[in-house]
PDB file of N, CA, C and O in Angstrom, chain B, residues numbered from 101:
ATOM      1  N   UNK B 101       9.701  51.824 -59.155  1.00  0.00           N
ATOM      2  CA  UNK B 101      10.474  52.950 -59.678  1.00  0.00           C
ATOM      3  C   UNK B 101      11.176  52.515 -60.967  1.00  0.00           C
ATOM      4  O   UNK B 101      11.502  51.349 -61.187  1.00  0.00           O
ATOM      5  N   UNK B 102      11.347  53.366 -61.660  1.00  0.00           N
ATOM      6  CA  UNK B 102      11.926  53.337 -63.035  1.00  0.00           C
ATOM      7  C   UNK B 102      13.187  53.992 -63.490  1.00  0.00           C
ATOM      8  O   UNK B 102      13.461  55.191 -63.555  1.00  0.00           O
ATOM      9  N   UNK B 103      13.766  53.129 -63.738  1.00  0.00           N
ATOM     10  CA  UNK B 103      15.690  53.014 -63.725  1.00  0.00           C
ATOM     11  C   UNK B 103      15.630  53.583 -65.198  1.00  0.00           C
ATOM     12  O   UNK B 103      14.846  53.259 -66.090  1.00  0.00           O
ATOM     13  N   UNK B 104      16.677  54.533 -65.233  1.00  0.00           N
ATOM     14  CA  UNK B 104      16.901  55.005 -66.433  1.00  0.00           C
ATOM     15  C   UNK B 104      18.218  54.887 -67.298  1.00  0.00           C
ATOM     16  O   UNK B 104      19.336  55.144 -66.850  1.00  0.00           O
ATOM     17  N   UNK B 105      17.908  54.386 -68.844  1.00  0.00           N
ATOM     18  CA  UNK B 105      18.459  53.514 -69.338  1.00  0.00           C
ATOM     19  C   UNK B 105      19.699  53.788 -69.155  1.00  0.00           C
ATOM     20  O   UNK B 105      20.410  52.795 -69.005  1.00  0.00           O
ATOM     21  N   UNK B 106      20.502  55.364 -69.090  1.00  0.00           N
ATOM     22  CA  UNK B 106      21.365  55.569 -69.019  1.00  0.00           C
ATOM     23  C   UNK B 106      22.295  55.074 -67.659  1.00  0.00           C
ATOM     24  O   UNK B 106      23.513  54.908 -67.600  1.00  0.00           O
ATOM     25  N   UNK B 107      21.318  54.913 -66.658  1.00  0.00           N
ATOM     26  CA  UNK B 107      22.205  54.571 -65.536  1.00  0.00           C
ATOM     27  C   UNK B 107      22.439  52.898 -65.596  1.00  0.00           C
ATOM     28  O   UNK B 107      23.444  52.374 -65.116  1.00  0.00           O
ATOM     29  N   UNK B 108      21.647  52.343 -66.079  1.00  0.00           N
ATOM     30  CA  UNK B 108      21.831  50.799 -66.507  1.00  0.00           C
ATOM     31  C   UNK B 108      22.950  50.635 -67.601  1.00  0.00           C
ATOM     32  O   UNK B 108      23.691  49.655 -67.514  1.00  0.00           O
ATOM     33  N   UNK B 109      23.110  51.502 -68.585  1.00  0.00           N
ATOM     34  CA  UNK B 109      24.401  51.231 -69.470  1.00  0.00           C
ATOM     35  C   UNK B 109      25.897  51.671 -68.641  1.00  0.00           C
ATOM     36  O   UNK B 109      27.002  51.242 -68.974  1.00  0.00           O
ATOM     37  N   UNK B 110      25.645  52.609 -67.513  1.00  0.00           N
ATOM     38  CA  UNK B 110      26.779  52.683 -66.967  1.00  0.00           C
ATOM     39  C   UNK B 110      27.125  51.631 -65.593  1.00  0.00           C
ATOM     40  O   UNK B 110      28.192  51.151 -65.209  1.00  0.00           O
ATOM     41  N   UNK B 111      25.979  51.536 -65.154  1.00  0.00           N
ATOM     42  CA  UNK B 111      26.697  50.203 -64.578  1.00  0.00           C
ATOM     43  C   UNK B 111      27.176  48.821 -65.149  1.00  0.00           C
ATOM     44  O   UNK B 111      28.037  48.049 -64.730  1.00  0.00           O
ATOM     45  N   UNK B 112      26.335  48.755 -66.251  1.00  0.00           N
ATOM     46  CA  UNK B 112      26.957  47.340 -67.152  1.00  0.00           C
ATOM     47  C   UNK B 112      28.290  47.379 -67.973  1.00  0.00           C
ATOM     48  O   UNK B 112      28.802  46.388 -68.493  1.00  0.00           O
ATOM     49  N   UNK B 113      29.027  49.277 -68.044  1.00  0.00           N
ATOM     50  CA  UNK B 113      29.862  49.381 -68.778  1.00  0.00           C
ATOM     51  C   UNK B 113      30.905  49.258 -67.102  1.00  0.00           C
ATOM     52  O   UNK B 113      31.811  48.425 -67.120  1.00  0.00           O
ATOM     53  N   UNK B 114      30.735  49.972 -65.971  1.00  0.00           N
ATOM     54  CA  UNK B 114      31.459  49.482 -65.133  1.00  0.00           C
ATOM     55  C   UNK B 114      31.625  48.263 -64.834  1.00  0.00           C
ATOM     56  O   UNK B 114      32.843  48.271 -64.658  1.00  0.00           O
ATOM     57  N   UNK B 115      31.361  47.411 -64.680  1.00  0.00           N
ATOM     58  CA  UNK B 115      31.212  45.881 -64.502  1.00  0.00           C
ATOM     59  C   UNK B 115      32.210  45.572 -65.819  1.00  0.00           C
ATOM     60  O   UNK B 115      33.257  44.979 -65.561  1.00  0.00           O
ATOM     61  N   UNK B 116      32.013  45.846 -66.853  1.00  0.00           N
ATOM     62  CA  UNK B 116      32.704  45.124 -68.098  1.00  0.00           C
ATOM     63  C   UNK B 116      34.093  45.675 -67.606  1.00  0.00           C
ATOM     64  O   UNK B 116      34.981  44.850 -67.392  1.00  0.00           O
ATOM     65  N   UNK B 117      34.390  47.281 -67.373  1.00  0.00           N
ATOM     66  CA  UNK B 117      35.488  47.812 -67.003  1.00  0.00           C
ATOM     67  C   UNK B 117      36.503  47.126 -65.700  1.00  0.00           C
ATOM     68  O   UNK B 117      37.727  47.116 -65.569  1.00  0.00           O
ATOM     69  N   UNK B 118      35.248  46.505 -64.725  1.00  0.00           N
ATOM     70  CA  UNK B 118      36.094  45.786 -64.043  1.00  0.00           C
ATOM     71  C   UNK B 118      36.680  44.697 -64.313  1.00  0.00           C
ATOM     72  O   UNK B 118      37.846  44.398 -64.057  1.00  0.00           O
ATOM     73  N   UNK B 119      36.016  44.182 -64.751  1.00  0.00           N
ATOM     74  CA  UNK B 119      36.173  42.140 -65.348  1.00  0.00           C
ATOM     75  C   UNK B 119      37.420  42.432 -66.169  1.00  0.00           C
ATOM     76  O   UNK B 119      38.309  41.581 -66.205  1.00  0.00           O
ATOM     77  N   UNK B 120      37.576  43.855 -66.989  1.00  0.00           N
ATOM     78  CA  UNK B 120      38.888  43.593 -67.882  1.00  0.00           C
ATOM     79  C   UNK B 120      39.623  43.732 -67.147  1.00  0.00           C
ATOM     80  O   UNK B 120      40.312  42.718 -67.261  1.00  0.00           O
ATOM     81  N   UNK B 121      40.181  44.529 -66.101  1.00  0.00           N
ATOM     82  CA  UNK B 121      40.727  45.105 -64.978  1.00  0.00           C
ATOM     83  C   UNK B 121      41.482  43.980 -64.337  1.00  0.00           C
ATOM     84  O   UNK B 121      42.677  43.690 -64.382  1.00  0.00           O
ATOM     85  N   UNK B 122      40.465  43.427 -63.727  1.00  0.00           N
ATOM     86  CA  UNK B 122      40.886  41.965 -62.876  1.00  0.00           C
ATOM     87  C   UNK B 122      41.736  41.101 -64.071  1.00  0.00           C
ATOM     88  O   UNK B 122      42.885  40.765 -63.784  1.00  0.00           O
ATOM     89  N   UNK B 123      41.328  40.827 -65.073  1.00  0.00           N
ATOM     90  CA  UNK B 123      42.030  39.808 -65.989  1.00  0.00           C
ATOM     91  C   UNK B 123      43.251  40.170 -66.702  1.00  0.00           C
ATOM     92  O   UNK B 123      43.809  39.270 -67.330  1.00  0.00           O
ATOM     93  N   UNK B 124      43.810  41.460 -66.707  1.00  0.00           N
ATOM     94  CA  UNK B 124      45.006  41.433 -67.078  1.00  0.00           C
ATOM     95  C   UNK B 124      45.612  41.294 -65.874  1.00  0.00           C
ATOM     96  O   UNK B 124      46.666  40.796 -66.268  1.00  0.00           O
ATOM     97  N   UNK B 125      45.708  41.354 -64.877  1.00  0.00           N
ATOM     98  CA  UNK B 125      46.528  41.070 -63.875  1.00  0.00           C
ATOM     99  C   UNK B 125      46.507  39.273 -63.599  1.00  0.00           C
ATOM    100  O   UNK B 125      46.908  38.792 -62.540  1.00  0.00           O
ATOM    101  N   UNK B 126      46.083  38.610 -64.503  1.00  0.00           N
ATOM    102  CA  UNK B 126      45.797  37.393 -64.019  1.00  0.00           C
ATOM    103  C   UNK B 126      47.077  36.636 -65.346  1.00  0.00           C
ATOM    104  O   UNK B 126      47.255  37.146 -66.452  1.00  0.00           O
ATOM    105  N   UNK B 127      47.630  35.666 -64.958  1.00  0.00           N
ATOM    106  CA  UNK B 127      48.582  34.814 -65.763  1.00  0.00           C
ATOM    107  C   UNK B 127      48.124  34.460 -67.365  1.00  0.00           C
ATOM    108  O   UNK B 127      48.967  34.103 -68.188  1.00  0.00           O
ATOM    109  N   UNK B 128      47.036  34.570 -67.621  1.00  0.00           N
ATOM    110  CA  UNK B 128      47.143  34.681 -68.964  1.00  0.00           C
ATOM    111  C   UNK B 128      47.141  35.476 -69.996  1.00  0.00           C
ATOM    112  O   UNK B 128      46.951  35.075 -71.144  1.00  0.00           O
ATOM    113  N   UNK B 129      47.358  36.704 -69.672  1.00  0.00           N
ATOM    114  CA  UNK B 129      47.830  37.852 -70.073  1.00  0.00           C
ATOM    115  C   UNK B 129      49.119  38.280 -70.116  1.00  0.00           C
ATOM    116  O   UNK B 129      49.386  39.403 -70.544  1.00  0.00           O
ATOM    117  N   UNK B 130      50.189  37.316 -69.617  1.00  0.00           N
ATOM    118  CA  UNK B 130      51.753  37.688 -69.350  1.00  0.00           C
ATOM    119  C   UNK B 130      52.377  37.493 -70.730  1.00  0.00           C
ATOM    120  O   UNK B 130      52.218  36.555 -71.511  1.00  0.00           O
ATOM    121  N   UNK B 131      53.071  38.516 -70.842  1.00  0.00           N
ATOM    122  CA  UNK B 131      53.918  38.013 -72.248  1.00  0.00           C
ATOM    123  C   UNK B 131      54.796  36.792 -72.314  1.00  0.00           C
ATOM    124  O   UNK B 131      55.324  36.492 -71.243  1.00  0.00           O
ATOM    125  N   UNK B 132      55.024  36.134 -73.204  1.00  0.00           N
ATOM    126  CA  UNK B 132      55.526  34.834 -73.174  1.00  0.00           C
ATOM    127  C   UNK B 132      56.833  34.775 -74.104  1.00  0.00           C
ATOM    128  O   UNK B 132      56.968  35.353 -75.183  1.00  0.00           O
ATOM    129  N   UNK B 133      57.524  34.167 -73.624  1.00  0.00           N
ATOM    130  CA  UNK B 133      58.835  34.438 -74.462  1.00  0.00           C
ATOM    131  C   UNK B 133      58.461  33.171 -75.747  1.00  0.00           C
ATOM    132  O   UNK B 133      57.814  32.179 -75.412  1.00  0.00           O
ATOM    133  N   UNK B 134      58.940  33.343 -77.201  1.00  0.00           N
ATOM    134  CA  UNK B 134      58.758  32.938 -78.337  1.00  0.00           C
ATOM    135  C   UNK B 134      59.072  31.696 -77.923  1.00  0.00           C
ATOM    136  O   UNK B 134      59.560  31.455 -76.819  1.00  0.00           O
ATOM    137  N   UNK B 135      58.675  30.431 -79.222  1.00  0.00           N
ATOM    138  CA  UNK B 135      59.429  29.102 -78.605  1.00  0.00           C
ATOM    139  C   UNK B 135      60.352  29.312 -79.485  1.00  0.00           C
ATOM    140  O   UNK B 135      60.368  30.302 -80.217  1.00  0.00           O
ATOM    141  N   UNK B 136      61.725  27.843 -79.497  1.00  0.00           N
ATOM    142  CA  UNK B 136      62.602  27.899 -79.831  1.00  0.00           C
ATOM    143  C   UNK B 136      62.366  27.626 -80.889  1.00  0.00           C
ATOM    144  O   UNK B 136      61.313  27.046 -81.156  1.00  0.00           O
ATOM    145  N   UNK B 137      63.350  27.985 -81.918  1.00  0.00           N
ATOM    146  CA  UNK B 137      62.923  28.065 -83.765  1.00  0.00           C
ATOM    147  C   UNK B 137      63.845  26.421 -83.877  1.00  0.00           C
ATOM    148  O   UNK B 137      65.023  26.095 -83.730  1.00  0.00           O
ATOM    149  N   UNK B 138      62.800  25.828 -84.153  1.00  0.00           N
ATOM    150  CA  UNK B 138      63.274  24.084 -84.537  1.00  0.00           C
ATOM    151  C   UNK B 138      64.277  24.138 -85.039  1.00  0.00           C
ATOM    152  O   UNK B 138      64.711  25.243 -85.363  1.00  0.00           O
ATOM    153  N   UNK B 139      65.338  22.463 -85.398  1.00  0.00           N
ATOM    154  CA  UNK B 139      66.453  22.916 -86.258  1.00  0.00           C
ATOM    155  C   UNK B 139      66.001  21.938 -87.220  1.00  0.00           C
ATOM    156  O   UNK B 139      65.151  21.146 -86.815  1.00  0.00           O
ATOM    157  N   UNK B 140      66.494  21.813 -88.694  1.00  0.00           N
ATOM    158  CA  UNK B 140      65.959  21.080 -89.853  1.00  0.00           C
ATOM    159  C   UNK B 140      66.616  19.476 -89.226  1.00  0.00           C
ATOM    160  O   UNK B 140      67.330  19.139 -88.282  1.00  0.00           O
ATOM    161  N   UNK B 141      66.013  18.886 -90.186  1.00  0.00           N
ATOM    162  CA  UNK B 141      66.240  17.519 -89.607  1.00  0.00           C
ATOM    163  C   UNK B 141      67.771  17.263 -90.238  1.00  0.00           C
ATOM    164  O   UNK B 141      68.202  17.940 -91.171  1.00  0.00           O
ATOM    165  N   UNK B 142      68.421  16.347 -89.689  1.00  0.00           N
ATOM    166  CA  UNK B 142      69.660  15.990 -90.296  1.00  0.00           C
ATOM    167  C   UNK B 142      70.850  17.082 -89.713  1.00  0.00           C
ATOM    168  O   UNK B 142      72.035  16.758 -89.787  1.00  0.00           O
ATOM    169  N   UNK B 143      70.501  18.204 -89.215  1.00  0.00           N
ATOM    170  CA  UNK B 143      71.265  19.381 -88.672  1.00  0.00           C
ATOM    171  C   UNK B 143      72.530  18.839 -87.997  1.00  0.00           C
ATOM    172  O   UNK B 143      73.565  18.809 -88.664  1.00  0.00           O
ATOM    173  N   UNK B 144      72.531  18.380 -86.639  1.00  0.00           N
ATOM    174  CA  UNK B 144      73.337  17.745 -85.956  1.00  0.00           C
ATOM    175  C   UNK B 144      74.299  16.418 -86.895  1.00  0.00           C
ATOM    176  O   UNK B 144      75.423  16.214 -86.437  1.00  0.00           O
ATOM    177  N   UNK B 145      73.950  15.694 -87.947  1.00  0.00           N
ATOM    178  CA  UNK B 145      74.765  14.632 -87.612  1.00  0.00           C
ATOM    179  C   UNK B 145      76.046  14.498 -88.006  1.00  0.00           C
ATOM    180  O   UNK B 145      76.820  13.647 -87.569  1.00  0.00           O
ATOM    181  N   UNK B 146      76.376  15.598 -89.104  1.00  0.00           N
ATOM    182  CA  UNK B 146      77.759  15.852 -89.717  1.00  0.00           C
ATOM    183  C   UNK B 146      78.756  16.211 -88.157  1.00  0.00           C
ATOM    184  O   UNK B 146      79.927  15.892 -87.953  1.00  0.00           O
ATOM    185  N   UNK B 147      78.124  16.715 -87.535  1.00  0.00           N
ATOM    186  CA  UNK B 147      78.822  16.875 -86.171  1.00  0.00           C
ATOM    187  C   UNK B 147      78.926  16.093 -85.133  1.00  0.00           C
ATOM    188  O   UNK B 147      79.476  16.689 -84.207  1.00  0.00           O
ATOM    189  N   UNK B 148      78.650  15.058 -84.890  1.00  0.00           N
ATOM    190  CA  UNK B 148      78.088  13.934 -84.497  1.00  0.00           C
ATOM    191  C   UNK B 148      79.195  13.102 -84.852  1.00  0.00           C
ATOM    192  O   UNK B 148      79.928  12.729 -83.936  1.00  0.00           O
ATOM    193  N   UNK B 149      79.511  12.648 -86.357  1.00  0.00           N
ATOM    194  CA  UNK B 149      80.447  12.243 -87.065  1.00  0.00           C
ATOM    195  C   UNK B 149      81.854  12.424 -87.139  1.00  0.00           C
ATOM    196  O   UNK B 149      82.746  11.610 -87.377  1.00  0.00           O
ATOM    197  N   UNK B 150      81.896  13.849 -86.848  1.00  0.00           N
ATOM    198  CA  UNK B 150      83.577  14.442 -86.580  1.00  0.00           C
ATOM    199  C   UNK B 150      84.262  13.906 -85.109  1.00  0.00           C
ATOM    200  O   UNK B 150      85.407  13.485 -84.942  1.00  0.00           O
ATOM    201  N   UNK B 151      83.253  14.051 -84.172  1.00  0.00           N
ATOM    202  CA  UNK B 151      83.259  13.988 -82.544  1.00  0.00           C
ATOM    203  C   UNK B 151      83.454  12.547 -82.541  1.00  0.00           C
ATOM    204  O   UNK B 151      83.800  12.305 -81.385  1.00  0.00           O
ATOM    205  N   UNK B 152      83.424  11.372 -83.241  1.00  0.00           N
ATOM    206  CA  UNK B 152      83.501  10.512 -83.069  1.00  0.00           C
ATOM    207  C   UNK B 152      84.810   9.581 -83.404  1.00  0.00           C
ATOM    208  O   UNK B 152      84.806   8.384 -83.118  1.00  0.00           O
TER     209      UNK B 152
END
């Protein structure tokens, strides 16, 4: 028997629909909080100096 193309693009588009499905619910899709914005070098030591 002979499968017609249209029903083959909709099961391969369901399948893709699932796989995305499953993967946002999975941990690498979570938003991530920014990292911390570095401080320039030398920042700390004038303060460092007073405290002492």
């Amino acid at each position: 028997m002979k499968k017609s193309p249209l029903r083959t693009l909709a099961i391969v588009t369901l399948f893709a629909l699932g796989l995305n499905a499953c993967g946002q619910r999975g941990p690498l899709y979570l938003p991530e909080p920014p990292p911390p914005i570095p401080k320039p070098a030398g920042y700390d030591k004038p303060e460092q100096q007073q405290n002492r």
